[in-house]
MARTIZA-670197 format. One record per residue (C-alpha): x, y, z; chain; residue in three letters; residue number from 1. Coordinates in steps of 0.02 Angstrom, whole numbers, always signed. Example, Ala and Ser with C-alpha at 12.3 -4.5 7.8 and 13.67 -1.06 7.14 Angstrom:
REM residues 2
+615:-225:+390:A:Ala:1
+684:-53:+357:A:Ser:2
This chain:
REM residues 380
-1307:-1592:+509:A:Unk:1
-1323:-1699:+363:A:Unk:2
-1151:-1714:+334:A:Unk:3
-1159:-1816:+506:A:Unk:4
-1236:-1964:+410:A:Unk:5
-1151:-1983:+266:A:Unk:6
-971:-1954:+340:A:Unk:7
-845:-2097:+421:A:Unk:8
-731:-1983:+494:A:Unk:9
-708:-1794:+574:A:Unk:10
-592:-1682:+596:A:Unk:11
-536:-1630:+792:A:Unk:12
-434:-1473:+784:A:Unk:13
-408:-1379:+932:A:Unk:14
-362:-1204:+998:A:Unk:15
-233:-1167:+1152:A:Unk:16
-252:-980:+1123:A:Unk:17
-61:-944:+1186:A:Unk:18
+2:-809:+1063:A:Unk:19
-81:-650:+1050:A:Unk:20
-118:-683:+857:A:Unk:21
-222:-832:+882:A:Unk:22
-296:-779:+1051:A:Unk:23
-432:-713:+955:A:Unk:24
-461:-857:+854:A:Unk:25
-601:-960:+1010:A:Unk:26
-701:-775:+1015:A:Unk:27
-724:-781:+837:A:Unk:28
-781:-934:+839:A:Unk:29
-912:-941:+958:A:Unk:30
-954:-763:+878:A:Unk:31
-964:-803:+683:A:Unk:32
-1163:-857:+598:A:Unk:33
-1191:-1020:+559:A:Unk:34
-1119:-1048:+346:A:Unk:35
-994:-922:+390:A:Unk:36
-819:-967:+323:A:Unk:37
-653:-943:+436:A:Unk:38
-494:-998:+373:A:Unk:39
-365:-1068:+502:A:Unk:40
-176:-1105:+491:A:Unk:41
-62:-1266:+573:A:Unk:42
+124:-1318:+540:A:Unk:43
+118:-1493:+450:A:Unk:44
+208:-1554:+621:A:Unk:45
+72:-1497:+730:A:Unk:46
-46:-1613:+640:A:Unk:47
-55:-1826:+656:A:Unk:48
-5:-1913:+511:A:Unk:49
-172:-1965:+489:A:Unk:50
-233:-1797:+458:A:Unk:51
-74:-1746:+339:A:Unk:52
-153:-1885:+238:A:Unk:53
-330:-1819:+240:A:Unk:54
-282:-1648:+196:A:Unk:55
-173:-1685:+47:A:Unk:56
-370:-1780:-16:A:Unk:57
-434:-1611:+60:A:Unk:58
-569:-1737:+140:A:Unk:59
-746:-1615:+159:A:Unk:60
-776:-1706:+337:A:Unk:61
-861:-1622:+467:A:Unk:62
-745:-1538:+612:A:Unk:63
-765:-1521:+815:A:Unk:64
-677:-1400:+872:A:Unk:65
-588:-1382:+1057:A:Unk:66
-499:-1275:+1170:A:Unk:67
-366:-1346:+1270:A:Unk:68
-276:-1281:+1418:A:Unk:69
-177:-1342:+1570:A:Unk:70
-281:-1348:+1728:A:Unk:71
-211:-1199:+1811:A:Unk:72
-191:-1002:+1789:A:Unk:73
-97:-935:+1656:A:Unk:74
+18:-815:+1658:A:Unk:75
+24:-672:+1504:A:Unk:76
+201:-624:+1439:A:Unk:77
+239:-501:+1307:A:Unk:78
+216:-635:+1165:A:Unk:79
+147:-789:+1237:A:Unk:80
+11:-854:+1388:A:Unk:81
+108:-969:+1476:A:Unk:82
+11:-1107:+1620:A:Unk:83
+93:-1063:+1804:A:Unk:84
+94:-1279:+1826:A:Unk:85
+156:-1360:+1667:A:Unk:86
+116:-1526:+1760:A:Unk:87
-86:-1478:+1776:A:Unk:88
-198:-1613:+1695:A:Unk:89
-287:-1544:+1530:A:Unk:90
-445:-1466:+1508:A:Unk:91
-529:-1462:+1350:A:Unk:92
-681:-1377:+1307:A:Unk:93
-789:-1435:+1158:A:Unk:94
-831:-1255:+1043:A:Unk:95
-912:-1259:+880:A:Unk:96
-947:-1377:+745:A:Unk:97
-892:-1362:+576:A:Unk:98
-883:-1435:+387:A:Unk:99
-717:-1408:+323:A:Unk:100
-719:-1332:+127:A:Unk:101
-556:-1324:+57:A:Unk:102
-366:-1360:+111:A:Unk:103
-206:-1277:+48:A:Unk:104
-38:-1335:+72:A:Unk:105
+108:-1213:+40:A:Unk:106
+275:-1190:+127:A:Unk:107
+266:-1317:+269:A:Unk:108
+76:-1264:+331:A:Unk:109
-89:-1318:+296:A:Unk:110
-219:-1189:+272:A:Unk:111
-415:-1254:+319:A:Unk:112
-557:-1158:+256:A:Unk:113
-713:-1211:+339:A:Unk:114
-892:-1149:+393:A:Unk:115
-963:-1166:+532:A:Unk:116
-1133:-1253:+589:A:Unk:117
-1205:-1255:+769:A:Unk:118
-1125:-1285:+954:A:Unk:119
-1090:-1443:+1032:A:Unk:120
-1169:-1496:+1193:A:Unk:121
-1044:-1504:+1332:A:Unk:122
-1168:-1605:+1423:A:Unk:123
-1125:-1754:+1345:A:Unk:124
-962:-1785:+1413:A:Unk:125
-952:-1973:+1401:A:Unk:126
-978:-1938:+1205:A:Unk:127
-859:-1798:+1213:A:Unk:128
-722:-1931:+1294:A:Unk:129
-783:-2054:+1166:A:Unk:130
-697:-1945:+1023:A:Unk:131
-553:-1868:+1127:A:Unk:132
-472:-2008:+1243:A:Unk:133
-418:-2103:+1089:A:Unk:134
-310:-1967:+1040:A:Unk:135
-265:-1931:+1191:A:Unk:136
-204:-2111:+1202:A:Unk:137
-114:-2076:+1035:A:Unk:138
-50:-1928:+1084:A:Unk:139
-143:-1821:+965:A:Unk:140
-188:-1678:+1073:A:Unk:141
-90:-1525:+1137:A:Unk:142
+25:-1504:+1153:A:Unk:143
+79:-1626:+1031:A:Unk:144
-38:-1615:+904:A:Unk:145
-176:-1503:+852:A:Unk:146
-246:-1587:+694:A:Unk:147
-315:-1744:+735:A:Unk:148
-449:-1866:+634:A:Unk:149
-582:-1974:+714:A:Unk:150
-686:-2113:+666:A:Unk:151
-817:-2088:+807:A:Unk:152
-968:-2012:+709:A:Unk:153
-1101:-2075:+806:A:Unk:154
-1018:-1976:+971:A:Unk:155
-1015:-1826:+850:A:Unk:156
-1199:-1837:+791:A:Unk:157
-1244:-1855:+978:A:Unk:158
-1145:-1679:+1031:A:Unk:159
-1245:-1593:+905:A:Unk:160
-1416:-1609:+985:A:Unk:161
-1485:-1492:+1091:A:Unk:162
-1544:-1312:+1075:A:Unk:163
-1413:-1180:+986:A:Unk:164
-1450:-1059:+1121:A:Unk:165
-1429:-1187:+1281:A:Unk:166
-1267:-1277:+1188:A:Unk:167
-1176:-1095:+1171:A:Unk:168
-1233:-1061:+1338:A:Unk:169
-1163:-1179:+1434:A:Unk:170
-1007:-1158:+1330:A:Unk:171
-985:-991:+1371:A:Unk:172
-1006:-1035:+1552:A:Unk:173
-872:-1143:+1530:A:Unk:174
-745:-1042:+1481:A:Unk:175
-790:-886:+1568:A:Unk:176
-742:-964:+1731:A:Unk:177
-575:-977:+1819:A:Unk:178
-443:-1034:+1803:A:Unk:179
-487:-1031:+1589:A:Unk:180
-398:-881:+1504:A:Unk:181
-556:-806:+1446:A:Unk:182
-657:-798:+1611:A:Unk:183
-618:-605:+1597:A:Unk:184
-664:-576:+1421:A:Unk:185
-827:-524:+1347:A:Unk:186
-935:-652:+1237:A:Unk:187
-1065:-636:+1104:A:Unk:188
-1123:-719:+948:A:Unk:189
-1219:-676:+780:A:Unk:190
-1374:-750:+735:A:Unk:191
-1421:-714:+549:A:Unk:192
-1431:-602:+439:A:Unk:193
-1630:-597:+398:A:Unk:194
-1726:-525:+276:A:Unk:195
-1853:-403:+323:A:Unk:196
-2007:-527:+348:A:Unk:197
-1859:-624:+441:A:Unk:198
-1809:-767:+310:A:Unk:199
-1636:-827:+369:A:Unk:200
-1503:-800:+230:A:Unk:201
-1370:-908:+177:A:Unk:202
-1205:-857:+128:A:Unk:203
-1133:-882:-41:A:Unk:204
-959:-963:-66:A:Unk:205
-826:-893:-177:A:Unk:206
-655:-968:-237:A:Unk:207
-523:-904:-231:A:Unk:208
-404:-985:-391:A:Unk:209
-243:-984:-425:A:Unk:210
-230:-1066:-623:A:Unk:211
-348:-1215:-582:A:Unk:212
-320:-1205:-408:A:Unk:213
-437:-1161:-274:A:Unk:214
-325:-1055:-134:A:Unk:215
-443:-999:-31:A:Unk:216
-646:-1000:+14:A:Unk:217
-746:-842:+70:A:Unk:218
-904:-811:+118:A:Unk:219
-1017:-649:+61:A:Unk:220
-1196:-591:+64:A:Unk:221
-1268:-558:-86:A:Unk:222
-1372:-391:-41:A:Unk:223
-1510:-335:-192:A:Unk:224
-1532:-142:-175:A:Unk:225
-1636:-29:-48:A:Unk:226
-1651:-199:+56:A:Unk:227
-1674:-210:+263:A:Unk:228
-1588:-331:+352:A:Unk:229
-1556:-363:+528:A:Unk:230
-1419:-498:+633:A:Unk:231
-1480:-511:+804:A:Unk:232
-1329:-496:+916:A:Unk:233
-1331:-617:+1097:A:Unk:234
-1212:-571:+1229:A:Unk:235
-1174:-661:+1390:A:Unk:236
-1084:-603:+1549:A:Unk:237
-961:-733:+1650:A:Unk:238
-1011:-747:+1829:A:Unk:239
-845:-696:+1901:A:Unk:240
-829:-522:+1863:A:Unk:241
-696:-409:+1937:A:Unk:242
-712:-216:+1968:A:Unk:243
-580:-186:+1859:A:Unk:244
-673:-288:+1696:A:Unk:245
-719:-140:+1567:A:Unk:246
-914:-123:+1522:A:Unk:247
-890:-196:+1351:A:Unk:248
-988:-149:+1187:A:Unk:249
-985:-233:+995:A:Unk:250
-977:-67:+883:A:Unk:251
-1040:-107:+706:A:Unk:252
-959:-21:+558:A:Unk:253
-980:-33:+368:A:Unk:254
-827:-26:+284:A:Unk:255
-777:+20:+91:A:Unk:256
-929:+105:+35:A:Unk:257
-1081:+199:+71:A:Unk:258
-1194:+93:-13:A:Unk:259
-1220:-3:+166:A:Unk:260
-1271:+81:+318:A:Unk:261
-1294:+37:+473:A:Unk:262
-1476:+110:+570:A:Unk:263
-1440:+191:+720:A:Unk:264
-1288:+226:+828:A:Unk:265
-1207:+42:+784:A:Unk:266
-1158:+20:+966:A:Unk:267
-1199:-113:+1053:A:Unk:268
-1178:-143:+1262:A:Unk:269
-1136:-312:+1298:A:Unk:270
-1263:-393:+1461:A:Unk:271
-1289:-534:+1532:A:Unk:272
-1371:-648:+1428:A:Unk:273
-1484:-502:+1299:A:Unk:274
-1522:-500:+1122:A:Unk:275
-1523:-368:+1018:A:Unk:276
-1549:-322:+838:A:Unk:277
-1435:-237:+723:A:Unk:278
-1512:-174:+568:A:Unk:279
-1434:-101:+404:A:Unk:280
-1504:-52:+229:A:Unk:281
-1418:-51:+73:A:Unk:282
-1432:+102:-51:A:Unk:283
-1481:+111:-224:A:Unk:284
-1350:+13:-378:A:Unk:285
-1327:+94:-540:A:Unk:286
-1386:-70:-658:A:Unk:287
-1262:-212:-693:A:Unk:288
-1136:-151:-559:A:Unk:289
-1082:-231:-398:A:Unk:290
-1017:-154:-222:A:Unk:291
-908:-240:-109:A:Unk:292
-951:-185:+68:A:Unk:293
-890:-251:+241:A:Unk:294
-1019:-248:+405:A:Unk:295
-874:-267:+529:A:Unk:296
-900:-308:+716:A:Unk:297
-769:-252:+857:A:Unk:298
-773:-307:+1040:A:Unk:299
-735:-118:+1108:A:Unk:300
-641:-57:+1223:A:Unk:301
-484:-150:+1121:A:Unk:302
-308:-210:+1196:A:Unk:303
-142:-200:+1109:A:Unk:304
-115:-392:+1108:A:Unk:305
-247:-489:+1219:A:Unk:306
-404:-448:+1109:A:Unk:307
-553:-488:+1250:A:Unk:308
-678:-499:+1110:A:Unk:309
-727:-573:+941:A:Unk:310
-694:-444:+784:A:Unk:311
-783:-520:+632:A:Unk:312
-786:-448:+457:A:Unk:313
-949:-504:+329:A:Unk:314
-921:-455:+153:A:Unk:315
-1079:-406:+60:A:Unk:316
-1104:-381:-124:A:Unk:317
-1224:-260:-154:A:Unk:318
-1325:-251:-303:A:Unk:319
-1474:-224:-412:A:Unk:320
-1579:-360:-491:A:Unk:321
-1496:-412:-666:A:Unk:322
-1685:-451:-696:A:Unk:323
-1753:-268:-673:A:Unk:324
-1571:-198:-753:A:Unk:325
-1648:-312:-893:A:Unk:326
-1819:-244:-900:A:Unk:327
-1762:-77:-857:A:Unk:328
-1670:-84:-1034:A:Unk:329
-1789:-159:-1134:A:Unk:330
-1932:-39:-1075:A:Unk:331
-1815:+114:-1104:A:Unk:332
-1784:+42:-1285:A:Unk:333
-1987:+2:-1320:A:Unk:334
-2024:+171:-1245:A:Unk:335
-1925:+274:-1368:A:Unk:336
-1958:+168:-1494:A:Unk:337
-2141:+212:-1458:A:Unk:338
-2118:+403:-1444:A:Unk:339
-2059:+400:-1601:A:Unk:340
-2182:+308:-1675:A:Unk:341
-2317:+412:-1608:A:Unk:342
-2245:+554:-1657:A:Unk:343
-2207:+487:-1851:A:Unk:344
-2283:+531:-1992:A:Unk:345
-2396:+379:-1979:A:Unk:346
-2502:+460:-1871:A:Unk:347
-2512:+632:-1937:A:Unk:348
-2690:+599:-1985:A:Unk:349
-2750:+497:-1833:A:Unk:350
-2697:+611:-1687:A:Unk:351
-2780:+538:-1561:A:Unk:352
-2697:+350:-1572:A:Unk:353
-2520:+445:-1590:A:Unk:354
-2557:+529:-1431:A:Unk:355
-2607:+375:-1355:A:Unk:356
-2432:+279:-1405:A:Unk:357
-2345:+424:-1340:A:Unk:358
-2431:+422:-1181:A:Unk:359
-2380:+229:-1189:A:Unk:360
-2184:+275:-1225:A:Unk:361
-2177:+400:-1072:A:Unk:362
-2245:+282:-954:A:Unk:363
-2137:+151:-993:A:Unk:364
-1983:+260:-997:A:Unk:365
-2053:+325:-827:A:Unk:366
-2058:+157:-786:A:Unk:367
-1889:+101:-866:A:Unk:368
-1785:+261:-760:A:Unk:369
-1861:+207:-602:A:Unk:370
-1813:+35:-635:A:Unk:371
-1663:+91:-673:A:Unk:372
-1603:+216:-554:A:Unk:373
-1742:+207:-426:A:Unk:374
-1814:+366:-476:A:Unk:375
-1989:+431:-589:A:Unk:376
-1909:+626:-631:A:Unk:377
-1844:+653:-785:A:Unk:378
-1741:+802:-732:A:Unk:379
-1705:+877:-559:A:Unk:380
């Protein structure tokens, strides 16, 4: 990651996944594309003072994210996972890495919008101790804090080498083992979307503003009409798996408007370690008009409160080229412009030129309609 080398500090901000509202929050994670953006939320007193300074700056440092959890089995109440041996060292678990876009403070919390970028490697553990020791010295972990800031850059850059496929691997692993909360749970990521040929696409940002303000950053795919794309969707199984674990699937939905549709039966069974790809078209625009569609992704079966699986939402924007809206005008006006020409006076005595420019005028306004509206007929 660029950002890497031209950065002094990073942002550590973990997950404990305790409440059933943020349980969620490590699945999507590991789940969400690389530029996606995911916005999460902290008390001010839940992050060092260090960081309270950086986010008032709303620093654009990169992040490494980590799960944290007592050594031990937890137990799950009606509102809260709670470790059965408070006095268990702490495990952490590196995640994701990140580059943090935008931070909002309003009534006592910070909000952090960031995207994220590719998996750490686990395997380097003396780098991983590197960054997290000193705040554990400063007692800038959970459960005291769960903001931090480091200086340790070099560790960083070395935890992002490696392959994105081993790095996630081995994370997964990790945390699908006992005694971690998620060794139960079902895990899978997103890789793309791609065009056709398979060019990788980038999502576009978009502020949110409030008077000058930015509030909030999203990401969206900016979709041209009667385009095929495809994410390819990885899945991985934990080792320990009980008889009662369900057989869990991703089901793949397009929410908000037709113009998006997903090919096939958008279901998707989760095995150990498979890829597989899920492709959707979008449908034809009327010109200068956009649609707003969501390809959502749900870990299926769902729980009432424990969600075992990632649900991610993608907004796309779907619409037709301003270019060809452009063209499709201009040749519409030259064409009748040209039909009535032919057919003018002007050409009452030289038939055969007339007929020509008429000819001329239809094809273009042939050519204008299907540009257009994506169709040749002039009339059904």
């Amino acid at each position: 990651m660029a950002l890497f080398d031209k950065a002094k500090r990073l942002w550590v901000i973990f997950d404990t996944s305790q409440y059933p509202a943020y349980y969620r929050d490590v699945h999507d994670l590991l789940a969400a594309p690389k530029g996606f953006v995911m916005r999460y939320q902290y008390r001010e007193e839940l992050l060092s003072t260090t960081a309270i300074d950086f986010a008032l700056k709303n620093h654009p440092m990169p992040i490494l994210f980590a799960y944290a959890q007592k050594n031990c089995k937890y137990e799950r109440q009606q509102n809260k996972s709670v470790p059965l041996d408070d006095t268990a060292e702490t495990l952490f678990v590196l995640t994701r890495l990140g580059k943090m876009v935008n931070v909002v403070r309003q009534g006592g919390k910070f909000y952090f919008d960031f995207q994220v970028e590719g998996y750490p490697d686990i395997n380097g553990a003396d780098k991983a101790n590197q960054i997290l020791q000193p705040l554990v010295k400063a007692a800038e972990v959970p459960w005291n804090k769960w903001v931090a800031i480091s200086d340790n850059i070099a560790a960083l850059s070395e935890l992002s080498k490696g392959t994105e496929e081993d790095n996630w691997r081995r994370i997964i692993e990790q945390l699908g083992q006992e005694p971690m909360q998620f060794s139960a749970d079902a895990f899978w990521r997103l890789k793309g979307p791609f065009t056709k040929s398979g060019s990788p696409i980038k999502p576009k940002l978009r502020s949110v503003r409030e008077s000058q303000d930015v509030r909030r950053v999203r990401s969206e795919y900016r979709c041209p009409e009667k385009a095929l794309w495809h994410s390819q969707l990885v899945s991985s199984t934990p080792r320990q798996i009980t008889q009662a674990r369900p057989e869990y699937s991703v089901e793949a939905k397009c929410v908000g408007s037709d113009k998006l549709k997903i090919i096939g039966s958008g279901v998707y069974a989760l095995r150990h370690y498979d890829e597989q790809p899920v492709e959707y078209t979008s449908g034809d625009m009327p010109p200068y008009q956009t649609e707003q569609v969501d390809l959502a992704f749900n870990t299926v079966p769902t729980t009432v409160n424990w969600t075992a699986g990632a649900k991610l939402d993608f907004r796309h924007s779907i619409r037709k080229s301003h270019v060809i809206s452009t063209l499709g005008v201009l040749s519409g006006a030259v064409a009748v412009g040209l039909l009535a020409l032919g057919g003018s006076k002007l050409f009452e005595n030289d038939a055969l030129n007339g007929a020509i420019i008429v000819v001329v005028g239809l094809l273009l306004l042939a050519a204008s309609k299907y540009m257009l509206t994506g169709k040749i007929e002039f009339s059904k």
